[in-house]
Each structure stands twice: as C-alpha cells, then as structure tokens.
C-alpha positions in Angstrom: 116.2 95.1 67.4 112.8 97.5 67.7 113.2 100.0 64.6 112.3 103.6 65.8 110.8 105.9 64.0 111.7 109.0 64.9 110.3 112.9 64.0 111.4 115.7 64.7 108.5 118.3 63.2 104.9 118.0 63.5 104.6 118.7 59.6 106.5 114.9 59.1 104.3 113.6 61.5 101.2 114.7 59.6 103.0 113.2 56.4 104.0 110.2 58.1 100.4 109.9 59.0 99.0 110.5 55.7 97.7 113.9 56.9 97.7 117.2 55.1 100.3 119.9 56.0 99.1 121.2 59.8 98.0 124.5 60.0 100.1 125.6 62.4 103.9 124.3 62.4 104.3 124.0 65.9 100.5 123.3 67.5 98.3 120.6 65.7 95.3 118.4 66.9 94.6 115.4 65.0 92.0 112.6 64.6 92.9 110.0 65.5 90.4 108.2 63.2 91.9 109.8 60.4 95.2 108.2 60.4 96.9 106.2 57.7 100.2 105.2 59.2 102.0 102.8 56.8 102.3 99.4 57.8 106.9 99.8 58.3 106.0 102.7 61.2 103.0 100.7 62.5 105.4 98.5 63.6 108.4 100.4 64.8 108.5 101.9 68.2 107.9 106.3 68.2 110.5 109.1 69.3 108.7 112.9 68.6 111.0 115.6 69.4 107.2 117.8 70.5 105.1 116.8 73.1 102.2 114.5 72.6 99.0 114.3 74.6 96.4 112.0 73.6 93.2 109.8 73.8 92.8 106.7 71.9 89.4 104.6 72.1 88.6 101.3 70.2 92.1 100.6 70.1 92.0 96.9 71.1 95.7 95.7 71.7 98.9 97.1 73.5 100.9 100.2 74.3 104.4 100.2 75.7 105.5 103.6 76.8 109.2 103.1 78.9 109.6 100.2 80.8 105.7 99.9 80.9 102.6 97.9 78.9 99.3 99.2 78.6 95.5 97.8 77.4 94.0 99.9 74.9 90.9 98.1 75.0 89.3 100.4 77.2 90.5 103.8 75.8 93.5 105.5 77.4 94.7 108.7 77.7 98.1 109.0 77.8 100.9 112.3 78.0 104.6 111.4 76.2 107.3 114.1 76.4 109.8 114.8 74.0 112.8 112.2 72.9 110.5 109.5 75.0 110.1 106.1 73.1 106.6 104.3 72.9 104.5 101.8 70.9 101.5 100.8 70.0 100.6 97.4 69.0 97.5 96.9 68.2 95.1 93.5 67.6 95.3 92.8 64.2 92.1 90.3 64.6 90.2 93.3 65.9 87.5 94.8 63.8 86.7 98.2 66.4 86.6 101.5 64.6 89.3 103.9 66.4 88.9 107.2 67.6 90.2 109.9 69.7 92.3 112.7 69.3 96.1 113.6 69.7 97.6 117.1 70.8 101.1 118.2 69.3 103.0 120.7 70.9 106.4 121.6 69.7 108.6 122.7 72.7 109.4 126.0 70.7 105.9 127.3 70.9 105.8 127.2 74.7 109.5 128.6 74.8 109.6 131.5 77.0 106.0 131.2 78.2 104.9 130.4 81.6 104.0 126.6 80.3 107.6 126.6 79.8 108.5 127.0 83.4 105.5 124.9 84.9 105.0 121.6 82.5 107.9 119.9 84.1 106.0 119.2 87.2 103.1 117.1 85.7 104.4 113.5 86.7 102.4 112.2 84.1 104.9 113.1 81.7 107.5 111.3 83.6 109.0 108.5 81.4 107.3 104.9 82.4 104.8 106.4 84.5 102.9 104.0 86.3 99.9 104.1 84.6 97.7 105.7 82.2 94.9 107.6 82.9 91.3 106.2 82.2 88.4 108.8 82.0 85.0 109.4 82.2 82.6 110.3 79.2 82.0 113.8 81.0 85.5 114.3 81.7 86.0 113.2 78.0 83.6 115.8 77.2 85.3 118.8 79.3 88.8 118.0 78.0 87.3 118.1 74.4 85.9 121.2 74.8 88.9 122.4 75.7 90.6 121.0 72.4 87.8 122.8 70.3 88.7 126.1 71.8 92.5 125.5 71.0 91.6 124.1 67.2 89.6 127.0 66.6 92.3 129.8 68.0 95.0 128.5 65.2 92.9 127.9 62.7 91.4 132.0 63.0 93.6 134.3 61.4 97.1 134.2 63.9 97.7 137.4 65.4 99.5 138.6 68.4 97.4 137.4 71.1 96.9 133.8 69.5 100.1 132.5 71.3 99.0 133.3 74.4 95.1 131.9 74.3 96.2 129.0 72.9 99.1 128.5 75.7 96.3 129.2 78.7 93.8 126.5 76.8 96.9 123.8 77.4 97.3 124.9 81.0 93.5 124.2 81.5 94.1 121.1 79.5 96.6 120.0 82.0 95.5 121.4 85.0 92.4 118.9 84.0 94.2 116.0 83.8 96.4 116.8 86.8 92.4 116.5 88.5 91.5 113.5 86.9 94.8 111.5 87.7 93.7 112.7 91.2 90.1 110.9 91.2 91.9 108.1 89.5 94.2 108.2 92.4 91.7 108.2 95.2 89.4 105.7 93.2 92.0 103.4 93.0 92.9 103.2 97.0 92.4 99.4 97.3 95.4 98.6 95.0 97.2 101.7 96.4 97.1 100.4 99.9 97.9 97.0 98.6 101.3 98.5 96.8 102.2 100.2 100.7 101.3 96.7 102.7 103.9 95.4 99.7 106.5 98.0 100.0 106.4 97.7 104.0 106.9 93.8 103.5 109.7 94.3 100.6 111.9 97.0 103.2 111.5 94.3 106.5 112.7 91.4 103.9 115.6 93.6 103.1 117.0 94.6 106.5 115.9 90.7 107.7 118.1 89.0 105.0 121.9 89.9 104.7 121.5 92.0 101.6 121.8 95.4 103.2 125.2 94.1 105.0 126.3 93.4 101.1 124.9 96.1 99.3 124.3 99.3 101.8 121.4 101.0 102.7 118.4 100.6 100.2 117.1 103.3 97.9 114.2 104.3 97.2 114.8 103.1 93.2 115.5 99.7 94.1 112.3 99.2 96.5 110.0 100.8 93.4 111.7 98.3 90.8 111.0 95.6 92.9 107.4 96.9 93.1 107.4 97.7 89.1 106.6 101.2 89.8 108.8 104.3 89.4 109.9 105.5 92.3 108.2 109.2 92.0 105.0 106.8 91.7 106.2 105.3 94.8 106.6 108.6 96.5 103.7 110.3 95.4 101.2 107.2 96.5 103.3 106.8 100.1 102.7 110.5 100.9 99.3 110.3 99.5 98.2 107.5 101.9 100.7 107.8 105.2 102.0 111.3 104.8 105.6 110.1 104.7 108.3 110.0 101.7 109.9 106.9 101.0 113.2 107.8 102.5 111.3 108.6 105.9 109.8 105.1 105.9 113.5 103.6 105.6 114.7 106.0 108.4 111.7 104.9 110.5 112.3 100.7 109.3 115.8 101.3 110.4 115.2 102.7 113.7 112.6 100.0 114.7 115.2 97.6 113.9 118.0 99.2 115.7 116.2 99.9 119.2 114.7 95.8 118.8 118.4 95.2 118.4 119.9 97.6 120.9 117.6 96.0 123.8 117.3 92.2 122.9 121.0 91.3 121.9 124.7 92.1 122.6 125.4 93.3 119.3 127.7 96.5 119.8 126.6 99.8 118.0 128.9 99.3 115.1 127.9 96.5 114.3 124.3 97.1 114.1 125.2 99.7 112.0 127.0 97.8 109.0 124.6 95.1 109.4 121.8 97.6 108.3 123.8 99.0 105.6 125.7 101.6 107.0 129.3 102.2 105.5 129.9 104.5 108.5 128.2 103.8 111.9 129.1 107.7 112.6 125.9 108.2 110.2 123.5 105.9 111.9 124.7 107.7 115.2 123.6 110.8 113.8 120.4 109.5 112.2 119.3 107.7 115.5 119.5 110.5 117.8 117.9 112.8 115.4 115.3 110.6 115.1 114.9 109.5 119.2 116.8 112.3 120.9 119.1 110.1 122.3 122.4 108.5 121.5 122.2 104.6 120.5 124.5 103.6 123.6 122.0 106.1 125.8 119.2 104.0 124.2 120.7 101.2 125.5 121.5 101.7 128.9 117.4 102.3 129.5 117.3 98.9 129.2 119.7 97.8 131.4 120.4 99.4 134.0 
C-alpha cells in the first residue's frame, strides 16, 4: 500500500524539504529548485493540511492528483486543497534541472477573511479535477509578479495591514488562474466538443440497452465516470458549449425517446416509464408535461386520432 506522507504545518514541510524555518508560519513561497526531499517521502504519496498552489517545470515524469495522472514534461500548474492526496513520480533517467515555485497557505490565515468565503468556488481545487492547467511564459510572468509582491509583504516587518495585502495578492493570484483555465478552456474546444459528441453517444447507449430498466434513471456521476471526467468538469464543459446542465440533457434524451415511443409503438405510458428508469411513472408524467405542455396520453392521441 502507497505510504502517505502527511503534514500538518508549513514549518514541517520546509523541514521535510530540507528548507529553513519559513518566515511566516502560515504563508510561505518556495523554490521549487531548492528542494531536498529525502528519497522515503519522494516516494510516498502527499496529504498537507494548507493549501498548495504550484508550478513545476523540468519535471519529466508523472503526477497523480485523485483519481487522475498528469505529464510533467511540459511544466504544470496545479492547485491541491487541504487533506487531498497527490504524487509525484518523477523520471529517474532524466537529467532536466527543476524549477518553479510553490504557494502555501494555511487555512487559518484566510480564516475570517473574504478568501475564506470565496475560495470554495474555484473548481480547480476540486479533488481529481480534470486537468491541470498549462501556461504561457507571459502568463508565467504575470502570476510571478504577483508571487513577488506576496514574498515581499511577509518578509517586511508584519504589521496590521500585512494580513490583508497579502490576502488581496492571492485573490489576484486566483482570479488569474480562474482566466487562464478559461483560455485553456476555449483553446481546447476540439477535445471539448469531442467529450459532448461522447457523452450524447454514452446517454442514447444507456436508454437503448436495458440498463436504465435495471438500474433507474442515470446520473450525472455515472455518465462523467464513464467519460473519466468529474462530473462538475462534465457540467461546466456542457454549459460551456450547449448552454445546458447535464441533468437537462437527460430530461431532453428522455423526452425524445418517450414521444418516438409514444407514436411508433403500443407500449402503454407505464411502461415506457420503467423502461427509461423511472421507479414511479407519476414522475415521468410530471417531467413530460413540464417539458411539452401536454400529458403523455394527450401526446399520444395527436397521433392517432
């Protein structure tokens, strides 16, 4: 079984790192050039009870962070939360110099601060997030500047305004990478539209085969598993390219498959029902005439009258 190393201050990770004492307990940026991690926690998986935000480069091997596996080769920046698990396993026939920088943040210095009520919704904190977010040398450049300004803050004489300049320079920091997930997004439309042609194909298989009579209606976990994505990946990249959640493209897969049953076979209403998953056909009832404005049965009749 994967040992894991886990920390619970940013002062033992700085001595498990062969660092000096930080200079502040609960804020630190490190090179990542500088680190001497011993060979027993180079190979053990991480759990940090702060956040960590960082940017590795000539880093050729692997990174597993929750159920996913990423190349390093290429420099990665990557955002873990606290009590999440990840690895990094690197070449050990590689020769490349490292570099890059990591950001600790224990949770108590953003404790009753407006980061504290607003970091939840970066989705790139999300354990096994899709994927990690590659950048540009001038987007490199204009999160590093940012990183100067918070270095320099905390390592001034701490007084009572330090707290909140150094919180508003993570904001920035994260209101960057919120923008730069975004251009990855949009750059990255081919795959995206291949991961919706995939889903649409995935949901037909599923109300075409018998599974939904066995095992109810689908969720919208199940569909991203089968897709190897999370499912608010899945959510955010479906409303991003057709403007609809995942649950409205099961309520709209459903429907299409109950009116193409309602008017080509003798089926009755119940049973179309259980044979899309339904455990009470009083619920597809409802969901059918919100959707169409008419009753299945009144849907029916249209056709055959």
């Amino acid at each position: 079984m994967q040992k894991i190393c886990k920390v619970k201050t940013i002062e033992e990770f700085h001595s498990l790192s062969g660092l000096e004492a930080p200079q502040h307990p609960l804020v630190s940026i490190i090179n990542y050039a500088g680190l001497n991690v011993s060979q027993r926690e180079r190979d053990s998986s991480w759990m940090l009870d702060f956040y960590l935000i960082a940017i590795k480069r000539g880093l050729q091997g692997k990174m597993y962070y929750g159920q996913q596996r990423y190349d390093c080769d290429n420099g990665i920046m990557f955002f873990v939360a606290p009590k999440q698990v990840f690895r990094i396993q690197p070449d050990p026939s590689s020769n490349e110099e490292r570099s890059g920088w990591m950001l600790l943040i224990h949770p108590d210095f953003i404790w009753n601060t407006s980061l504290a009520k607003t970091i939840s919704k970066y989705d790139f904190f999300d354990y096994a997030i899709n994927e990690a977010l590659f950048l540009s040398e001038e987007e490199e450049v204009t999160l590093e500047s940012v990183l100067d300004a918070i270095k320099k803050e905390y390592q001034t004489n701490i007084d009572q305004y330090s707290q909140n300049i150094i919180i508003a320079h993570i904001e920035t920091l994260l209101q960057y990478s919120e923008r730069f997930y975004k251009r990855q997004f949009n750059t990255r439309k081919i795959t995206n539209y291949d991961i919706v042609e995939r889903f649409e194909n995935s949901l037909l298989n599923y109300f075409k085969s018998d599974i939904a009579l066995q095992k109810g209606l689908p969720s919208v976990q199940l569909l991203a598993e089968k897709l190897h994505i999370t499912s608010k990946y899945l959510s955010r990249l479906l409303k991003e390219i057709t403007g609809q959640t995942p649950q409205q493209h099961i309520q709209e897969k459903i429907i299409e498959i109950a009116k193409l049953k309602l008017s080509t076979t003798e089926e009755s209403v119940n049973e179309i029902a259980y044979n899309l998953g339904f455990t009470h056909a009083q619920s597809f009832h409802k969901l059918f005439k919100r959707k169409t404005e008419q009753s299945p049965i009144q849907f029916r009749k249209s056709f055959f009258q």
